[in-house]
C-alpha positions in Angstrom: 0.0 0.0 0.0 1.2 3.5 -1.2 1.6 6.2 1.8 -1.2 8.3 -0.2 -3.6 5.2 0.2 -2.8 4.8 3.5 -3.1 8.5 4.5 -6.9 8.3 2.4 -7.7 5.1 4.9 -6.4 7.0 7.9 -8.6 9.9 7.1 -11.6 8.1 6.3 -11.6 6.0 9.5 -10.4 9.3 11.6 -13.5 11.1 9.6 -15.9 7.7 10.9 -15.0 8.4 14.6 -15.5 11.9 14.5 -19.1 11.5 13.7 -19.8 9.1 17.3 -17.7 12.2 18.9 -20.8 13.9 20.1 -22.1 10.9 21.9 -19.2 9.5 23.6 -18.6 12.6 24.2 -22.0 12.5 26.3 -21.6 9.2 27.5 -17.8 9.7 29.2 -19.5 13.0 30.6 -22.1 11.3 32.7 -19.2 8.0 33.4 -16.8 10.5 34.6 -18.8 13.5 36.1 -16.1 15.8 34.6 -16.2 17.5 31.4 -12.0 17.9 30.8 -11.4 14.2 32.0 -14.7 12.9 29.7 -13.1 14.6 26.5 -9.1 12.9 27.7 -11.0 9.4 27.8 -12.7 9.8 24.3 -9.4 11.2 22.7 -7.9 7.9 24.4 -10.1 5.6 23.2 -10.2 7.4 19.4 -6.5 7.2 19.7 -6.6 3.3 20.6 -9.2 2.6 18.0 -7.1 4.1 15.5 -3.9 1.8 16.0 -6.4 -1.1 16.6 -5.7 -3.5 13.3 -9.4 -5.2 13.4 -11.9 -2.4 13.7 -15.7 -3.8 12.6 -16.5 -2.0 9.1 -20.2 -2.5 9.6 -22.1 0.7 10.8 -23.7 -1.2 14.4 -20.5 -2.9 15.2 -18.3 0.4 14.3 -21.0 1.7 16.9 -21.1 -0.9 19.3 -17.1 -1.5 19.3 -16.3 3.1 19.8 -18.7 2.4 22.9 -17.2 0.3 24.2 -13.5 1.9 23.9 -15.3 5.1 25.5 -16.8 2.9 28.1 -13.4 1.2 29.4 -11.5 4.4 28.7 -13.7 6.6 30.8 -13.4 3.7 33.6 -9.9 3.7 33.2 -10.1 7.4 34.0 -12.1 6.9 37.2 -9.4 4.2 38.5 -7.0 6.9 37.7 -9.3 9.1 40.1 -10.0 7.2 42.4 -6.2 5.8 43.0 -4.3 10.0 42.5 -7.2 11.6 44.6 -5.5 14.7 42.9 -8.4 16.0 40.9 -10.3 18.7 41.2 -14.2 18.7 41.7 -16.0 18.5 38.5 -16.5 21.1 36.9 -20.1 20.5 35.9 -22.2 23.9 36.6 -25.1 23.0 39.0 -28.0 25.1 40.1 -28.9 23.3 43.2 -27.4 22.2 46.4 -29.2 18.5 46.0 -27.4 18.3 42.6 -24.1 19.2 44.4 -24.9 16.5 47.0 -25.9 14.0 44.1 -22.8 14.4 42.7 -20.5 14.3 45.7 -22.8 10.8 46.9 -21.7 9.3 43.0 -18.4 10.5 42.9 -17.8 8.4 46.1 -18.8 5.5 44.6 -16.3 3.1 42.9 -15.6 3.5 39.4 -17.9 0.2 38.3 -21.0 1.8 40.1 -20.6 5.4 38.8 -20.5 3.3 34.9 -23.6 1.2 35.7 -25.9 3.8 36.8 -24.4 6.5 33.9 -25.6 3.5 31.3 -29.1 2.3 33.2 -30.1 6.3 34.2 -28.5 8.6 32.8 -27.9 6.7 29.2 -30.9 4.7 30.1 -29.6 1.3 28.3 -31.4 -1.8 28.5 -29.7 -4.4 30.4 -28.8 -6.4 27.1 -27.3 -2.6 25.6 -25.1 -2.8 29.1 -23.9 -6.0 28.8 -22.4 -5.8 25.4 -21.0 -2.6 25.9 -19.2 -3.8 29.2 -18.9 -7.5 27.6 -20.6 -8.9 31.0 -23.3 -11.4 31.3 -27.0 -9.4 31.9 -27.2 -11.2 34.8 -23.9 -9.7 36.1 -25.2 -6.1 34.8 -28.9 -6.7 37.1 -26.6 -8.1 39.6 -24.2 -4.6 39.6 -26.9 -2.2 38.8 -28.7 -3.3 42.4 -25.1 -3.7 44.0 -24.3 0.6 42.6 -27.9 1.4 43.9 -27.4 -0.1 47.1 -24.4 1.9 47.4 -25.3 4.7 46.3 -28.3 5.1 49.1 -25.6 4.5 51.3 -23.5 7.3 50.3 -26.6 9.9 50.2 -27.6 8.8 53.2 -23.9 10.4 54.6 -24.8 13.3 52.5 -27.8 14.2 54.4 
């Protein structure tokens, strides 16, 4: 393969990812709770897509396979979180003190739980949708989903 046909393949795939942008964009928002650290785990994940050699070429596995990169990537960036306990607070405006408090209750939680509930609420996925984007069984995702709820009353009940 010629470097022009190479450069013409690279642009086309770099073109295919910037049009799911938007909604991983969206997705490692409500994941990560932070603007700056959702756009660093989609430019990670466009970045490992791109030097990935088997990328789907069908439309709903290009699809399913960028959510999935977003999905570990923005995890990734929790763990990273979680572990430095160097960031700052999101920087998510908020009009409400029970917003703040919201917030603060899932940011405590561990990086699986904040995933779960951003996919079942805020994404609201279907259990299948959650278990191929996490590549778990759906009885593992009901099983986690009541597990991050669980917790999550726990940590709002701190809160108040």
């Amino acid at each position: 393969m010629t470097d022009a046909t190479t450069m013409r393949l690279e642009n086309g795939r770099i073109a295919e990812l910037e049009s799911f942008r938007a909604e991983s964009l969206r997705l490692a928002v409500r994941i990560t709770g932070n603007p700056s650290t959702a756009e660093d785990a989609v430019q990670t994940a466009f970045l490992k897509i791109l030097q990935a050699p088997n990328v789907p070429q069908l439309a709903p596995l290009v699809k399913a396979y960028v959510r999935r990169a977003v999905i570990r990537s923005a995890m990734d960036a929790l763990q990273r979180k979680h572990e430095w306990e160097a960031l700052t607070e999101p920087s998510i405006p908020s009009r409400t003190q029970e917003r703040l408090e919201v917030r603060d209750a899932l940011a405590r939680l561990s990086p699986e739980h904040q995933t779960i509930l951003a996919l079942a609420i805020g994404e609201e996925l279907s259990y299948k949708e959650i278990a191929a984007a996490m590549e778990i069984p759906m009885g593992t995702v009901a099983s986690r989903l009541h597990s991050a709820k669980a917790a999550f009353r726990a940590q709002w009940e701190i809160t108040e």
